[in-house]
N, C-alpha and C positions, 0 to 999 in steps of 0.2 A: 504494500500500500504506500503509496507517496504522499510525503507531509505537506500539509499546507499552511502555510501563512499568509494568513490575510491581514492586511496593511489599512490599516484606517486614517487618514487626516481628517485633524475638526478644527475647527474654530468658531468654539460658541455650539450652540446647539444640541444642550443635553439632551432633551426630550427627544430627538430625531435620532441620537447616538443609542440611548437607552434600549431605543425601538431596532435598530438595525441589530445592538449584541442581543438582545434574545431571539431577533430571528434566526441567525448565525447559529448558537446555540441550539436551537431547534433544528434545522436544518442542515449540519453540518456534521452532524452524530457521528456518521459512517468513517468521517475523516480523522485522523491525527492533528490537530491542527493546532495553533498558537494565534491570540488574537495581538497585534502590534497597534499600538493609538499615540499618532503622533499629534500632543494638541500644543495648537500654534498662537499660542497666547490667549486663552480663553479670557473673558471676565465673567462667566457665568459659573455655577458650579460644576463644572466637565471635569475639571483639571479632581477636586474635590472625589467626585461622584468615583472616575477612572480607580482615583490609589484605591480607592475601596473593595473594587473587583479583585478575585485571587485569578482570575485565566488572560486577566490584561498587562500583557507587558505595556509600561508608558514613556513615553517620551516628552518632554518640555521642553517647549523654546520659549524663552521670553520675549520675542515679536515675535508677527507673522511673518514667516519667510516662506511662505509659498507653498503654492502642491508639490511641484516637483522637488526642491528640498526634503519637504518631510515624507517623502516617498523613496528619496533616496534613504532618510536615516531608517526608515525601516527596512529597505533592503537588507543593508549593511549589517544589521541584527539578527535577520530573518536566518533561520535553517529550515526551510521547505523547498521542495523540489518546484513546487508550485507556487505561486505570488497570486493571491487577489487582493486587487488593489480595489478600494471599498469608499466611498463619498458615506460621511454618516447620515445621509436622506435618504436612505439606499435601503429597501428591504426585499433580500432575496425569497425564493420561493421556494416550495417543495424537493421539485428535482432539477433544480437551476445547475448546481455545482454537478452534476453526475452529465447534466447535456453539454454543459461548458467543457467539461472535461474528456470527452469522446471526442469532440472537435477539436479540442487542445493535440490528443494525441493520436489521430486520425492517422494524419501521414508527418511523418519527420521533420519537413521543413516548415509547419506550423511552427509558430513563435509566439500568438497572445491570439485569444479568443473575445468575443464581448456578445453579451446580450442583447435581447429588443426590452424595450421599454416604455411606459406612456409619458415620459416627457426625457428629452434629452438635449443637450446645449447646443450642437449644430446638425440635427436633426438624421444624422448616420444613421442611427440605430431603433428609432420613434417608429413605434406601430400606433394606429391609433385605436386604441382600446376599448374594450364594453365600457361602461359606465356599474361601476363597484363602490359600495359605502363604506366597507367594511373589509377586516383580514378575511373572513370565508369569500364572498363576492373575491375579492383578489385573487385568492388562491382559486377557486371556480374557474376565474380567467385565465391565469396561468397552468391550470392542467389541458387546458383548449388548445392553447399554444403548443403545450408538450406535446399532445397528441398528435399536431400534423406531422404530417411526410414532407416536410419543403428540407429542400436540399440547402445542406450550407452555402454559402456565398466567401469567396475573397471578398476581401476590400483592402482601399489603400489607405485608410483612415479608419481607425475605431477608436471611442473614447473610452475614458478613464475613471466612469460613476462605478463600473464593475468591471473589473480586466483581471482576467484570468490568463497566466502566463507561464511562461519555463521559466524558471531561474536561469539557466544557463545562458536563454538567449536575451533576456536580460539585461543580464552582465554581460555578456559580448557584443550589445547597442549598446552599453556604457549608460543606462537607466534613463532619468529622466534629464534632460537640459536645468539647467538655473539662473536663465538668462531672461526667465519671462516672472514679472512680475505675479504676484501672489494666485493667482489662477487664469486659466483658459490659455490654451493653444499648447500647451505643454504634452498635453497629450496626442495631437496632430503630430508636432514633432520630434515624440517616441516614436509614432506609427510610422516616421520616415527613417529614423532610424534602425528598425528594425528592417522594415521592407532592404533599405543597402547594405544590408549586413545577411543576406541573404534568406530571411525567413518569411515565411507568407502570414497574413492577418484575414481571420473569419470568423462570419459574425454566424454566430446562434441562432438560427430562423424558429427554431424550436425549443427555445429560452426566455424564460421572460422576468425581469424585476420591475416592482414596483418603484420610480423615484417621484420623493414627494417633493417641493418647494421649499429647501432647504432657507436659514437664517444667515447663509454666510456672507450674501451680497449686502449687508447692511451694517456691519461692521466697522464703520469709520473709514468704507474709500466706496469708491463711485463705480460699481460692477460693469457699466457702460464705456469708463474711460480707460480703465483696466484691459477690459476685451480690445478697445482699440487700440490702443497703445501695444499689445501681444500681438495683435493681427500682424502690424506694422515692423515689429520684432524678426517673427514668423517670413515676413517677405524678404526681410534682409538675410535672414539666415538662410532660405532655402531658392529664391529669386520665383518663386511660385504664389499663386492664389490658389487654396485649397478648395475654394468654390468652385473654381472653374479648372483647374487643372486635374485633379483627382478623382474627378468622376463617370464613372464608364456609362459608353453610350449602350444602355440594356435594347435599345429601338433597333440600335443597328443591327446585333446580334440576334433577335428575332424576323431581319428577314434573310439571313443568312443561312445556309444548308452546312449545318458544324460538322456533321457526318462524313462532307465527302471526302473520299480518298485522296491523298496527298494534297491538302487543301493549302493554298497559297494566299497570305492577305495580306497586302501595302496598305498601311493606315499614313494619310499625311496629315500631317499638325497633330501629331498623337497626345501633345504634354507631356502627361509625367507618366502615361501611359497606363491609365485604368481599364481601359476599354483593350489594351491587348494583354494587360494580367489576365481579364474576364474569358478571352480568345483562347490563351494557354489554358486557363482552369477546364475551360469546356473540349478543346479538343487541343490535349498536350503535343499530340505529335503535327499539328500544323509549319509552316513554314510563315512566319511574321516579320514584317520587319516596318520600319517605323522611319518618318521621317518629322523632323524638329530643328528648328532654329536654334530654340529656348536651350542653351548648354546645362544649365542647372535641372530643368523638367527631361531633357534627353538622357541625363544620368540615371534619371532613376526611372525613364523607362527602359533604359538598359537591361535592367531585371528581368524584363518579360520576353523580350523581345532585341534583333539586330537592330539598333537606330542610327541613322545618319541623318548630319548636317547636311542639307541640300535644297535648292530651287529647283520646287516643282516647275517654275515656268522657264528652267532651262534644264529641266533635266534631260542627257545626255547618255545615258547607260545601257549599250546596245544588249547586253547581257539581263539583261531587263525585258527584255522584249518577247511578249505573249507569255512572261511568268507567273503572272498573279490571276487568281480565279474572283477575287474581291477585292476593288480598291475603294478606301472610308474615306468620307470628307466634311466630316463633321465642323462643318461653321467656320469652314475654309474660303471659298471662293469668293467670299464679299474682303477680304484682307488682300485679296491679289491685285496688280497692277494688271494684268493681263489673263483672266481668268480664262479666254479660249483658249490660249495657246496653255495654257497647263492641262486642259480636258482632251487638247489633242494630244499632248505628251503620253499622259496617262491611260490614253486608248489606244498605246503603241503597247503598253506595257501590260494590256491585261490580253487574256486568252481568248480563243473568239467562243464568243457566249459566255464571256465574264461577266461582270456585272461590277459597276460605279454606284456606291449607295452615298446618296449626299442630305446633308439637313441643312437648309438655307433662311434666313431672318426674311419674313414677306413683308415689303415699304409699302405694300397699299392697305396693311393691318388697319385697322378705324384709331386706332391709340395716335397713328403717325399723319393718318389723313386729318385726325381733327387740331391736331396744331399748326398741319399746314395751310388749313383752310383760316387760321387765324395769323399765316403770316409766321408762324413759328417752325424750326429749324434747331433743334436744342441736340447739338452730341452729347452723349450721357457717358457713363464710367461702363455701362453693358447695355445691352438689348440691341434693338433693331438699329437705333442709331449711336451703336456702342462707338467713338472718338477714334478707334483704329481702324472701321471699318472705310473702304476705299471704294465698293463697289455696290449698288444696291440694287436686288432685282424683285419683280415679280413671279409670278407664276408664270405667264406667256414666257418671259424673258430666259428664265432658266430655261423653259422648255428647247425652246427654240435655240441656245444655247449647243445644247446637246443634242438635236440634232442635226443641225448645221457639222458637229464635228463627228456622227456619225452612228452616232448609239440611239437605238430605240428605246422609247420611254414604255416600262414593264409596269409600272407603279409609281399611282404620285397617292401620298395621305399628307394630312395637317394634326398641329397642333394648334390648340386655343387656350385662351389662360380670360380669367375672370375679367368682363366690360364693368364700365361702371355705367351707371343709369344714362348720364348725359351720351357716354356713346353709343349706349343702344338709340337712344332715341334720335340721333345723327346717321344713324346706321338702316334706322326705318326710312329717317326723311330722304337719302340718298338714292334706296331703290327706289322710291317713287318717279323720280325724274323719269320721264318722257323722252327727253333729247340724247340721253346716254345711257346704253345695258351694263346697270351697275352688277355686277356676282356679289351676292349678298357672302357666300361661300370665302370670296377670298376678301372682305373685308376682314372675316372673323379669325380669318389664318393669320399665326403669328410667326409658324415656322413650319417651312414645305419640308416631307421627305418625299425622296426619288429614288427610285431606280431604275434606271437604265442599262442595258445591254448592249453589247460590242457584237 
């Protein structure tokens, strides 16, 4: 049996701590285990309440120094094969530790597991839940969870309310950073250090904890400017947005045929490459390869995958040619100077009846038509008129796009994201019009996927 230690940080917050060690307690029976409580300067009775338990080893800092600090001090103490590291709002369930733990040791280069839960900080790991009053209602809903059949998931990111992990790997990612002020992102940039130190991260689909709205954000600092100031941390250390670079396109991968034999896929602008971790997870013996500007997001899609620095719109690689059965172009072409000539490129490079799966930002969305109808023109930090984008299309435009350079269009679907009142009702008054066939369809699209064939 493998020992566990479970690692707690609090600050403040008896009643939520009290409440998580007896769930522990209760649910942790089968284990050997040691509980570690790093509390980081409480002014409540914690600090008090803690020396009083005989199964709590404690730790005291006299200021708050952080999650990842007192996560490290409990490392450093810890003798378990196993680490959960444990937020005290945190109350696990029946058979959390025994699902976390099959995934933990599934296959060898697993390195840290995590749960689903009804509320989480950057919304990784969030199912969104029954509605429960109570421990029984809770538990109800978590043996719901237990019971499905959903397959684990990689991910390049999981956080740190419940992180069940190897000690070894670990200590081989060198624990947590300490560069990020008293919470948030700390645990992002575990999960990247784990992922370059070669260990894979996956989330629990059949695990569930309960986390409540913990007291820490109130504490004498501003939980708002904390987060932004780690964001900003976070981007200098890794030269990445975890919003946008870390997350695998699941769209793409459903209309793709993971099965076929000796399956070939050029992903361009992969980032940090989430969407070909997802590629190798599903069918390992694929042929991937990647291509990225970003030298800090190409590092670590390294991992998954061959990546290279390169311009699509002068790629040159005769060795290239009719190798890929799939080329990804996820929210590429509107960043290009010259987006045909990279579609012609790229139809050099795929096999005949390959297929080009693209997801493109729609500029006649009602969001973008009702500012312009007011004269407005606003680049923003993302979306449709995200500041880097160079190229804007419609629906006809892509089309014709692609086939001018050759490919049959196999499928086109939309995404849509919530109107608000005034644009529906811009969106009513627009079909009306007499003198122009407005498509009510592509107002409401906010981002086209395609595919098309070679």
């Amino acid at each position: 049996m493998k020992r566990l230690s479970i690692i707690i940080a609090v600050s403040n917050g008896v009643t939520y701590t009290k409440q998580a060690i007896e769930a522990i307690r209760l649910f942790a029976q089968q284990y050997v285990y040691e509980i570690i409580l790093i509390d980081n300067a409480s002014v409540d009775d914690t600090l008090e309440w803690a020396n009083g338990q005989k199964d709590i080893v404690v730790i005291h800092n006299q200021e708050n120094l952080g999650t990842g600090v007192a996560y490290n001090q409990g490392i450093g103490v810890s003798s378990g094969e196993m680490l959960l590291f444990l937020h005290n709002d945190v109350v696990l369930t029946k058979d959390v530790l025994q699902k976390m733990e099959t995934a933990l040791y599934q296959k060898s280069y697993v390195g840290a597991v995590g749960p689903l839960a009804n509320r989480t900080y950057y919304g990784i790991q969030t199912i969104i839940a029954d509605e429960y009053m109570d421990f029984a209602g809770m538990q109800t809903y978590a043996d719901k969870i237990s019971a499905r059949q959903s397959k684990n998931h990689q991910t390049m990111l999981i956080e740190n309310f419940c992180l069940l992990a190897k000690k070894e790997a670990v200590e081989k990612s060198g624990g947590f950073s300490q560069e990020y002020e008293k919470h948030y992102y700390e645990d992002l940039d575990f999960s990247l250090r784990m992922i370059k130190n070669g260990y894979r991260l996956v989330i629990a689909e059949n695990a569930y904890v309960h986390h409540e709205r913990g007291s820490f954000s109130y504490n004498g600092w501003n939980a708002d400017e904390i987060k932004k100031h780690n964001a900003a941390k976070f981007l200098s250390l890794w030269g990445i947005s975890p919003e946008y670079s870390t997350t695998a396109r699941e769209s793409f991968l459903n209309l793709m045929d993971l099965a076929r034999k000796n399956l070939s896929v050029l992903e361009v602008g992969c980032a940090a490459g989430a969407t070909l971790m997802r590629l190798h997870e599903e069918s390992p013996h694929a042929k991937l390869v990647g291509i990225e500007f970003n030298a800090q997001a190409a590092s670590l899609a390294a991992n998954f995958a061959e990546v290279l620095a390169m311009d699509v719109e002068k790629l040159t690689n005769p060795a290239w040619d009719e190798q890929f059965d799939y080329v990804l172009l996820g929210d590429v072409l509107e960043h290009l100077h010259e987006p045909a000539k990279a579609l012609a490129n790229l139809y050099r490079v795929l096999k005949l009846g390959g297929e080009v799966i693209i997801s493109i930002p729609n500029v006649l969305h009602i969001s973008v038509v009702e500012h312009l109808l007011q004269g407005m023109w606003h680049y923003q930090d993302a979306g449709i008129l995200d500041r880097t984008h160079l190229r804007f299309f419609t629906k006809h435009e892509i089309l014709c796009m692609l086939t001018e350079q050759g490919f049959k269009i196999e499928y086109v679907a939309y995404r849509r994201v919530k109107e608000t009142e005034k644009q529906q009702d811009l969106k009513k008054e627009l079909c009306r019009l007499q003198s122009v066939d407005v498509d009510e369809e592509e107002l409401e699209t906010y981002q086209w996927y395609i595919v098309a064939r070679k």
